[in-house]
N, C-alpha and C positions, 0 to 999 in steps of 0.2 A: 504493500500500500504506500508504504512511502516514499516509490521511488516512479510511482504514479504522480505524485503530488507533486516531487521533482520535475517528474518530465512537465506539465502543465506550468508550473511557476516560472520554469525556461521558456516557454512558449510565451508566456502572458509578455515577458518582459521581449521578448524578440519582437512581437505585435507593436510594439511600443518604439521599436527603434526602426521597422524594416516593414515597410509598408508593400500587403500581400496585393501583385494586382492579380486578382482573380478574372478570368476569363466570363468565370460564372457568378455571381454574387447572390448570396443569401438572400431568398425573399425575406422581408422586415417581418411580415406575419407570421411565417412558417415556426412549427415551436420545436420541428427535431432539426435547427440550425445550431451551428458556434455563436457564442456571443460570450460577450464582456460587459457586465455590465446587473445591476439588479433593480428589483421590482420589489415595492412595498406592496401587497393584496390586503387593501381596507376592508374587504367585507370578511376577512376570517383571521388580520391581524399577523396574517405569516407574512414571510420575506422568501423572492425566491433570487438565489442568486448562481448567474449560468458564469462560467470560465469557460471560453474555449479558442480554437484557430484553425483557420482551415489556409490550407497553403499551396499555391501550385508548385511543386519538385519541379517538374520538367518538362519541355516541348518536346512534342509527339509528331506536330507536324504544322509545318507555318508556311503555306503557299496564296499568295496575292490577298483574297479578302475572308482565307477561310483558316483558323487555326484548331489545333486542338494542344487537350495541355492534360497529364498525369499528376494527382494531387491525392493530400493527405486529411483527414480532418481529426481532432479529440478536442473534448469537451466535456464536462457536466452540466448538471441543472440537478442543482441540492433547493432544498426545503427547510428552512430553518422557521419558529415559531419565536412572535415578541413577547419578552415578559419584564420590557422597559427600562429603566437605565441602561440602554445600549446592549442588554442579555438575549443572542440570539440561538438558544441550543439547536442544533442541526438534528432535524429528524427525519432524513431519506436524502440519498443522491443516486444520482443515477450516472455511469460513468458510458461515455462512446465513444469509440475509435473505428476508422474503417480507412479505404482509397476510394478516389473517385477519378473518373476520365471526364472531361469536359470538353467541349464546343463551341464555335463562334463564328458566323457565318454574315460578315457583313454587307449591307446593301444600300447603297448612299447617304441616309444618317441615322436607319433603320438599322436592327439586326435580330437573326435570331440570335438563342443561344440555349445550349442545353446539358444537362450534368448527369452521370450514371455512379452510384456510389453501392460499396459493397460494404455491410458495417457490419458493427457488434452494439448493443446493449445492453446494460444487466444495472440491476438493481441494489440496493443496499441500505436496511435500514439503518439509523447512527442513535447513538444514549441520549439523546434530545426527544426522541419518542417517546420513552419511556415515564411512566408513571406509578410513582413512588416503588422506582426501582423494577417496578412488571410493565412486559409490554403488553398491548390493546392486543393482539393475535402473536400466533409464533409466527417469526421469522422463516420464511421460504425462500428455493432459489427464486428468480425471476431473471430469464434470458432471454434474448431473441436475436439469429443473422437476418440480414436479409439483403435485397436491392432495392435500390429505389431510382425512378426516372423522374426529371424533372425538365422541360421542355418553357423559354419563355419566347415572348417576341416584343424586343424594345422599343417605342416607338419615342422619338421629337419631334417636339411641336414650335416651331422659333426660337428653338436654344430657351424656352421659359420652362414649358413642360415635360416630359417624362412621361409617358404610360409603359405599366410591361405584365399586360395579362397572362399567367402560366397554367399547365395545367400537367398534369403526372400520376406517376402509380408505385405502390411498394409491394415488393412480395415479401413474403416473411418464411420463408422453407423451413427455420431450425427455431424452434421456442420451447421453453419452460416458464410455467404448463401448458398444455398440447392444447391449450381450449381458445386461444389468441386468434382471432379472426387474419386471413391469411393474404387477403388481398385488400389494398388499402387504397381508393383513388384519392385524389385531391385536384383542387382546383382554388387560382387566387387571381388577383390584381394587385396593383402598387402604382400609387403615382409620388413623382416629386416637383415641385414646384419651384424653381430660383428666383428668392426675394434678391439677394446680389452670391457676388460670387464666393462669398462667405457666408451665408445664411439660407439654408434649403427648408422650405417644408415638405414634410412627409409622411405616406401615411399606405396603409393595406389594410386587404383582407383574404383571410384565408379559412376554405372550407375542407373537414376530409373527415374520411369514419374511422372508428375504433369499438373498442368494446371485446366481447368473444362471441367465436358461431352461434350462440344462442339468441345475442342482445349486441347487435350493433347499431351503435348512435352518430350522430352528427357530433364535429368538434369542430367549433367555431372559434377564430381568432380576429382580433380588432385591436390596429395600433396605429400611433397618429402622434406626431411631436413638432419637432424642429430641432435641427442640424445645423451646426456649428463645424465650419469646415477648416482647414489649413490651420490645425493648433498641431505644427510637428509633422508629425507623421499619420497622425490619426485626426478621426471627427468625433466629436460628440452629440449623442442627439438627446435630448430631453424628451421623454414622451409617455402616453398614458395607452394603459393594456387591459383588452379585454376577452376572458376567456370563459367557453362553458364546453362542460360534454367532458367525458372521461377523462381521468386525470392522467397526465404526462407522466406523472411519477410508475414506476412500472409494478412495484408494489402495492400500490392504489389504484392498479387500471379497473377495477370491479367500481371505485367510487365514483361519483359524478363529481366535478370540481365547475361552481361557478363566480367569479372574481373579477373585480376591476383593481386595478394598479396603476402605479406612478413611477418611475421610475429614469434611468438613463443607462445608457450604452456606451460603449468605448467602439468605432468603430474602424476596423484596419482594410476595408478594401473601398 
């Protein structure tokens, strides 16, 4: 474990110095992305806070308007609960690492672009669950591989606007427990808007299912801020999140999680 924590602490600060250009960038909405950055959730009083980086390694292939690029991603997204004076005990994280191949296919100030990633995730509850020393259920694995495709198309509009509707699918072939619903579509948008060339607004949304074979639900996501651009090497954006439908934590995917949050991002591509 703590040579996990390692590798991430090295990433965070690489992020920080070594700005990733991604071929493909994380939709804003999407909740199985890398990110930097955390979220107060007012309506249940937690804090979630994601660590992650995703990085293109190396060119596959770069011919006139079309490239393609080999890349890496790892990250969490932990659960920590408030109990004020700044006491945030951790209670679940979830840790992911995988590769992806990505795509970019340019066409006068259009493009598409689109990402194949093969990953891992798994679960982990931490002594911040606990209560008065017992936990709420026993502790199980919770794993799952899979693929995922993710397809967008960029559009500008006068150098002001930004549209990039996407749409994609996961397969899930290897899970613990066997009951993890196995095919995942999803579908979003994202726009951004340039107030100047230092202040962007921005904002998405994103639809996709989850649940198990039995009971699978909608999982909606809504986020919306503003972007503070050229601090260094990275942006900041300030923004507010809004989540419902089966919880991300993989421990809790049986619960339904619904939340609004505040929050900000570190961001490197």
């Amino acid at each position: 474990m703590k040579n996990i924590y390692t590798v991430i602490i090295t990433l965070i600060f690489s992020s920080i110095t070594c700005r990733a250009e991604l071929l493909f960038a994380p939709p804003i909405a999407s909740v199985i992305e890398p990110r930097i950055g955390s979220f107060y959730q007012a309506d249940d009083e937690r804090l979630r806070l994601d660590i992650g980086y995703s990085m293109d390694m190396a060119s596959i292939l770069k011919k006139n308007d079309y490239e393609m690029n080999f890349g890496a991603d790892f990250f969490t997204f932990t659960r920590l609960r408030s109990e004020g004076k700044m006491k945030f005990p951790v209670e679940t994280t979830d840790f992911f690492f995988g590769v992806n191949v990505s795509g970019k296919q340019t066409a006068n100030n259009n493009f598409f672009d689109w990402r194949l990633r093969l990953a891992h995730i798994s679960s982990h509850l931490s002594d911040g669950y606990s209560n008065s020393g017992k936990f709420h259920f026993e502790p199980y694995v919770y794993s799952r591989e899979f693929f995922d495709l993710l397809i967008s198309y960029n559009m500008a509009f006068e150098k002001k606007i930004n549209l990039r509707p996407y749409a994609g699918i996961t397969y899930i072939f290897s899970t613990i427990p066997d009951d993890i619903v196995s095919f995942i579509p999803q579908a979003g948008i994202e726009t951004e808007y340039f107030l100047t060339d230092k202040v962007t607004l921005i904002a998405g949304a994103d639809v996709k299912t989850g649940g198990t074979d039995k009971n699978t639900e909608l999982i909606s996501n809504v986020q919306a801020g503003i972007k503070f651009n050229g601090l260094g090497n990275t942006s900041l954006l300030l923004s507010m999140y809004k989540y419902d439908g089966p919880s991300l934590h993989g421990l809790f995917f049986r619960e339904n999680d619904s939340y609004f949050g505040i929050g900000f991002q570190l961001l490197f591509y």
